[in-house]
Short mmCIF file of the C-alpha atoms (twelve columns), coordinates in Angstrom:
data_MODEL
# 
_entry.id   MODEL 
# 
loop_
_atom_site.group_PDB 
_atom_site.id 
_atom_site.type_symbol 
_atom_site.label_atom_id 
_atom_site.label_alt_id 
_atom_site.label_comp_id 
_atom_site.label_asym_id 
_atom_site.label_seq_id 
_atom_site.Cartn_x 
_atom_site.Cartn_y 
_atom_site.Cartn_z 
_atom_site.pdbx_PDB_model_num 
ATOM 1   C CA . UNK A 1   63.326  132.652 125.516 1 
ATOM 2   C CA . UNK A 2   63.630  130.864 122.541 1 
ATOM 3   C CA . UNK A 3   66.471  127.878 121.840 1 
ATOM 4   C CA . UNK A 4   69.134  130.580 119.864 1 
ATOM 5   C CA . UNK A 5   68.543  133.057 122.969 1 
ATOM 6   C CA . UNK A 6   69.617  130.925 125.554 1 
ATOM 7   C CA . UNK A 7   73.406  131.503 125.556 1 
ATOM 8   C CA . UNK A 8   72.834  135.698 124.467 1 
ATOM 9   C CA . UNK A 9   72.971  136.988 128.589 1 
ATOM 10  C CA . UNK A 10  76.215  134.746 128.969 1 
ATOM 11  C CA . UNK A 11  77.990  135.972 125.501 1 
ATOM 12  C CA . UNK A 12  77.155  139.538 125.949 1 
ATOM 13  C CA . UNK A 13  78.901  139.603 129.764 1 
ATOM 14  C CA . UNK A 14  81.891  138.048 128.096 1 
ATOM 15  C CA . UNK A 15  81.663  141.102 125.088 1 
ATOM 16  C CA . UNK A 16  84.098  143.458 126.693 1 
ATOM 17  C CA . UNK A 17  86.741  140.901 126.996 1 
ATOM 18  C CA . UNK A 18  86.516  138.692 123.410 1 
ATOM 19  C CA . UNK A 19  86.571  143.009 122.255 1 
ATOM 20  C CA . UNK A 20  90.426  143.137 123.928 1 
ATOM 21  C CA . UNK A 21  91.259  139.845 123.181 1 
ATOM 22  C CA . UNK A 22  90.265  140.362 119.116 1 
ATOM 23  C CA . UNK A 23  92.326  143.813 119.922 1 
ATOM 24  C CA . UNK A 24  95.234  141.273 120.972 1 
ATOM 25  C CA . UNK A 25  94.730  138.464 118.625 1 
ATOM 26  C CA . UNK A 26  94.646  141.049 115.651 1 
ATOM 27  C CA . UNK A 27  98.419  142.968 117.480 1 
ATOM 28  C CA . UNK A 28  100.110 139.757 118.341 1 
ATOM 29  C CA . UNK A 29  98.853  138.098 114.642 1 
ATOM 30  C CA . UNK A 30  98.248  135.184 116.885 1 
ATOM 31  C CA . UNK A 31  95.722  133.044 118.161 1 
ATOM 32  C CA . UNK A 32  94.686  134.291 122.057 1 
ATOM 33  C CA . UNK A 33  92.914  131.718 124.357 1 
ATOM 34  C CA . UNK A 34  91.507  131.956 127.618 1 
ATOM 35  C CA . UNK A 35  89.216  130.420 129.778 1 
ATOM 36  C CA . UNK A 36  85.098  130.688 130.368 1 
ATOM 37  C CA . UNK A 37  83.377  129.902 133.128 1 
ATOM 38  C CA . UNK A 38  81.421  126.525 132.441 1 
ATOM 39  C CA . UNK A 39  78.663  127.043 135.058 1 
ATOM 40  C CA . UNK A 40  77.330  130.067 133.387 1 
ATOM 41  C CA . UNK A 41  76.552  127.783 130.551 1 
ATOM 42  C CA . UNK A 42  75.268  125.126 132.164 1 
ATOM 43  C CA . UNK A 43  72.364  127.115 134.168 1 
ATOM 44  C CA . UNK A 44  71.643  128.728 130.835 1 
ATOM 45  C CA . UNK A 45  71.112  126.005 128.825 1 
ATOM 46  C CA . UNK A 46  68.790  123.847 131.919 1 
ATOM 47  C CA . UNK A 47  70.265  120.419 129.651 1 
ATOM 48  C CA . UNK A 48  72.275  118.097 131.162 1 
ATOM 49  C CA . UNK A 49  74.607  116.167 128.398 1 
ATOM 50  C CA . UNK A 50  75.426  118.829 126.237 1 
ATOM 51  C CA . UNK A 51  78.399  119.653 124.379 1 
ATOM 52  C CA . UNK A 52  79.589  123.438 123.898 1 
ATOM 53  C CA . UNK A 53  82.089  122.930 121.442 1 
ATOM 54  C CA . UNK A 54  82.202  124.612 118.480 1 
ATOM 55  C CA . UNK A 55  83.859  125.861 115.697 1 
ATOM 56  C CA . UNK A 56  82.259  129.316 114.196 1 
ATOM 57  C CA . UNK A 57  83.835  131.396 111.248 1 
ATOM 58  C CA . UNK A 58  83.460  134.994 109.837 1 
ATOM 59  C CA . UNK A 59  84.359  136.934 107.120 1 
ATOM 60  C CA . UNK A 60  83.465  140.738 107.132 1 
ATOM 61  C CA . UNK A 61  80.569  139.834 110.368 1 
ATOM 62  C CA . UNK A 62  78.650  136.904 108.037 1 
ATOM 63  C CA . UNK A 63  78.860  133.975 109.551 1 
ATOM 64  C CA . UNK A 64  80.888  131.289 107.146 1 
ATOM 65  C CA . UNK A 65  79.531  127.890 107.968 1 
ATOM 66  C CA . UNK A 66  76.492  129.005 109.541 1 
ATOM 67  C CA . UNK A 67  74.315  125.240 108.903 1 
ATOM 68  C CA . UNK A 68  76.878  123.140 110.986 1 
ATOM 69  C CA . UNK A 69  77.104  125.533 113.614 1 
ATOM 70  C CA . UNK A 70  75.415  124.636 117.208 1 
ATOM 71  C CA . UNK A 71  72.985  127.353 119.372 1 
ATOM 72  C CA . UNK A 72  75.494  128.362 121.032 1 
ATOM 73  C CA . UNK A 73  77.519  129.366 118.508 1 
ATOM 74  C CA . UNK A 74  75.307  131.440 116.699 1 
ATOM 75  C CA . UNK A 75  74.058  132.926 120.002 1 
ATOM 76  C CA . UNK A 76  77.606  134.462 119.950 1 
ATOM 77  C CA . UNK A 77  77.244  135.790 116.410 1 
ATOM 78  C CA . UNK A 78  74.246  137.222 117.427 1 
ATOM 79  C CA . UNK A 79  75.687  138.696 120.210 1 
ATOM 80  C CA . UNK A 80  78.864  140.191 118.079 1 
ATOM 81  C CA . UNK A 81  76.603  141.820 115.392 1 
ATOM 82  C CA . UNK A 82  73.877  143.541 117.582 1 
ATOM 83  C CA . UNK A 83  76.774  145.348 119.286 1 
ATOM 84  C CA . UNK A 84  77.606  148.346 117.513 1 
ATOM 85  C CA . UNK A 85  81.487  148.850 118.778 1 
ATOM 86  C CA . UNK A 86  81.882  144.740 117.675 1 
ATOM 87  C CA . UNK A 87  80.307  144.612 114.776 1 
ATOM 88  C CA . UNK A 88  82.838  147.812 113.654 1 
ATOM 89  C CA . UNK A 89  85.611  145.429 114.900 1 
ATOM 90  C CA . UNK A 90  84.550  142.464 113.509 1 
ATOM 91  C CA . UNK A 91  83.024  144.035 109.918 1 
ATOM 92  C CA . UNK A 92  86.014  143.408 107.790 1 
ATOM 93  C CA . UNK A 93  88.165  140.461 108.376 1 
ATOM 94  C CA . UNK A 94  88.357  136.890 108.835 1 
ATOM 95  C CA . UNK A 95  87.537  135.592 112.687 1 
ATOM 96  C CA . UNK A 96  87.816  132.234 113.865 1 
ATOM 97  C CA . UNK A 97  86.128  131.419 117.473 1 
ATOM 98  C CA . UNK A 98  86.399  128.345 119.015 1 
ATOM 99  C CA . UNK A 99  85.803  126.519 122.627 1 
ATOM 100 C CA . UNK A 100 86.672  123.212 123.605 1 
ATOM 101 C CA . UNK A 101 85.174  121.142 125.893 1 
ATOM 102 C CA . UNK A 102 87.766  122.150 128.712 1 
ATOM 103 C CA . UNK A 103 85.512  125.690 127.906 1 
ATOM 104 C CA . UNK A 104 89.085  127.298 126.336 1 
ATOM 105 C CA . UNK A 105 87.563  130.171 124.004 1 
ATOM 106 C CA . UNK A 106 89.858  130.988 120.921 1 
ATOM 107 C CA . UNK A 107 90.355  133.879 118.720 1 
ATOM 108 C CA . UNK A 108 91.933  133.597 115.615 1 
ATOM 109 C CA . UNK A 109 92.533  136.569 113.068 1 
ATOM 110 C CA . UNK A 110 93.441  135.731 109.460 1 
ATOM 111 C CA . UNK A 111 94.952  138.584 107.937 1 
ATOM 112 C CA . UNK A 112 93.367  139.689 104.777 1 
ATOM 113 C CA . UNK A 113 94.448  138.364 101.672 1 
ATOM 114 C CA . UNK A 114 94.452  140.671 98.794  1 
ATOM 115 C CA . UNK A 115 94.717  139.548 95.232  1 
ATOM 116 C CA . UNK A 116 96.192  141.933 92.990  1 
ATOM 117 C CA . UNK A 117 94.473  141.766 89.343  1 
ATOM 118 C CA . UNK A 118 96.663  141.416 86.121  1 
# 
């Protein structure tokens, strides 16, 4: 596997729950959090002092700030735009996904801001 394939098996078990908590996080119009499992991480990535924060952004399923963004991040991208059902979910919209190093996974929804022309 190569480096930005490492993290893909972990993301896409994870896929049917970051789907309900978008669902949520786009209902509520607030940020949902919950927890990952930092083991799975750790076997996949077979290095010891790493960190798995990260901060990744996207706007109609483009990735925003793509050149500061770590493997594991855009493993998750990846992940989000090679599923069909996701990449519906995520194609129009502004998502912000985060994870801390206590491995708390966030999902932010911006709402769409539309400028009216005069």
């Amino acid at each position: 596997m190569k480096d930005l394939e490492v993290y893909q098996p972990v993301w896409k078990k994870y896929l049917p729950v970051i789907a309900m908590k978008i669902k949520e996080a786009q209902r509520k119009n607030e940020p949902i959090s919950f927890s990952l499992y930092k083991p799975e991480f750790q076997v996949a990535s077979k290095r010891k002092k790493i960190s798995f924060e990260f901060d990744l952004e996207m706007k109609d399923s483009r990735v925003m700030n793509n050149s500061s963004i770590p493997p594991i991040a855009k493993d998750l991208s990846e992940v989000l735009r090679q599923n069909l059902a996701m990449k519906q979910q995520i194609g129009i919209g502004y998502f912000k996904f985060s994870m801390n190093s206590d491995f708390i996974f966030t999902i932010q929804v911006e709402p769409e801001v539309v400028v009216a022309s005069i």
